[in-house]
Phi, psi and omega in degrees: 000324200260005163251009124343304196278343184251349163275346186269345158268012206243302173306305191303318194290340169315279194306330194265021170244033161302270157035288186297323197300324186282351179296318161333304177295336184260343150299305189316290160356296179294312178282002129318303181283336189278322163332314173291342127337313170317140162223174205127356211219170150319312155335318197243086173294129142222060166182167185324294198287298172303341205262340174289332166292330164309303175309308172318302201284337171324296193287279218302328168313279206318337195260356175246010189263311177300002204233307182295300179306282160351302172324303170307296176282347164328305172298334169287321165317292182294337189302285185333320185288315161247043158323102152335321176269318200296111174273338186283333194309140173263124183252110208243046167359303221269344199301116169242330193196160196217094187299331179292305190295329161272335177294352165321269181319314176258337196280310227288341189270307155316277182332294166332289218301321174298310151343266168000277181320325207250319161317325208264316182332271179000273163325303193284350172267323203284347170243050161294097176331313172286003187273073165353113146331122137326116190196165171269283210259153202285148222262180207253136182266143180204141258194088197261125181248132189262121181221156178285105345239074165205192189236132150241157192240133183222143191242097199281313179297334175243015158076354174265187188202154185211146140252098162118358188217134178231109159304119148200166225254132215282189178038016183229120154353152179203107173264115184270117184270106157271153161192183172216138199269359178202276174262180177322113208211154178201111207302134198201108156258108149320329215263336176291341174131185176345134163263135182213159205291147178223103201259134084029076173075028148212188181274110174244201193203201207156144158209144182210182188198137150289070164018283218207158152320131157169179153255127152249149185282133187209156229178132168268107193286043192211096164315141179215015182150205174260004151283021180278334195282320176273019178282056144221198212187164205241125174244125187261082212278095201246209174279157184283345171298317189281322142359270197286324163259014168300312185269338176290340184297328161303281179353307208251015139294191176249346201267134165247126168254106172244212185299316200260006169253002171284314202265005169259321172272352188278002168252182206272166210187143222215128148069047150262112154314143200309143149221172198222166169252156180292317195235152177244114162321118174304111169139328236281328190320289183312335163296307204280305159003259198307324196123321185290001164248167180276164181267218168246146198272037185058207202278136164212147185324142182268154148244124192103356191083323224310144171298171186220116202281152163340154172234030158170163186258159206309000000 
């Protein structure tokens, strides 16, 4: 009797640890919604191209919430249902199988998984990174050098260049040229959308668009070395007016980037604070590409760590 009495108390303690697991799910939850508070992150779009990704992870969350949340309370049900006390309870030894409870269990989950499946299809065309944005106005060409350990950005149509810091104009298309003077390296703003990879001798390419004004955090989401961490950069989405004198301001600076001032930043350097060139050597995006400047011969150990101050002024 009394090893009787400790498996029916060993079960009821069984059935009743749906209960905690679900309380679990339900902290978990909250801290999911207050996350979505945040800003700064994915969570928080600010331009089309993020705001379709959001959306995307929403519905599948919500479309794998149908196969869970049921699940879940099923499970509490039956713990409840068959309960050690519940005396009413039908008790079925012989029970092996049931066609209803499997076309349950496989139709409704197949459906999700097709759903899913079919949303994720869709999406991945319709967010094709090489895929223009739709716009009345025409989009801003922008030129990305993945370098040990920062970003330079050369704005081919206005003639200038920036390091660490990328200017563009809110509401307009921003078609992105990648590339990397050294190892793999991968350009990423969250709150703007799609991250892509920036390679070594060949192009890849990227569009993205701002909503509205603001600064945003943008960042290489790829270890390349000890200078990773200090690899990011501020993207500053402003009006086309505030745009446009934004680049006569460059314009009316001292820094030239040609071949022999790219092979003075190329080499690696760490904790560089932003600056821009007045001027851009024509071609050079395309040089670097191709191949015809040498690349940097990637990460390799400081010796003391010590930072490596800016190599030319705001």
């Amino acid at each position: 009797m009394q090893q009787e009495g400790s498996r029916l108390a060993l079960f009821t303690r069984l059935m009743l640890m749906p209960s905690k697991i679900l309380s679990s799910v339900m902290i978990c939850g909250l801290l999911i919604l207050t996350l979505t508070g945040c800003s700064g992150g994915v969570l928080d779009p600010q331009g089309p191209v993020s705001a379709a990704n959001a959306k995307i992870f929403f519905n599948a969350l919500a479309a794998m919430l149908v196969i869970v949340i049921p699940t879940i309370f099923a499970t509490l049900l039956f713990a409840w249902r068959f309960r050690a006390s519940n005396r009413s309870a039908r008790y079925q030894p012989g029970f092996v199988y049931s066609g209803r409870i499997e076309l349950v269990v496989w139709a409704v989950p197949i459906l999700i998984v097709n759903f899913i499946g079919g949303v994720i299809w869709f999406s991945s065309h319709d967010l094709d990174p090489y895929k223009p944005i739709p716009s009345e106005k025409s989009q801003l060409e922008v030129q990305v050098v993945s370098l040990d350990w920062k970003w330079l950005f050369i704005y081919p149509d206005q003639g200038i260049a920036s390091v660490n810091d990328l200017t563009i104009p809110d509401r307009t298309p921003i078609h992105f040229s990648l590339t990397s003077a050294s190892v793999m390296n991968m350009f990423f703003v969250p709150q703007l959308g799609t991250m892509m990879a920036a390679m070594h001798g060949m192009v890849t390419q990227l569009n993205l668009e701002a909503s509205h004004p603001g600064d945003f955090y943008g960042e290489s989401a790829q270890f390349s070395g000890d200078g990773f961490s200090d690899m990011n950069f501020t993207v500053h989405a402003v009006s086309a007016e505030s745009f446009s004198k934004w680049v006569s301001k460059v314009q009316e600076g001292e820094n030239w980037l040609d071949s022999a001032a790219y092979l003075t930043l190329l080499h690696q350097s760490r904790n560089v604070s932003p600056f821009t060139y007045k001027s851009v050597e024509p071609g050079l995006f395309d040089d670097i590409a191709a191949g015809r400047l040498p690349p940097d011969r990637g990460p390799i150990a400081e010796d003391g760590g010590q930072p490596v101050q800016h190599l030319g002024a705001k």
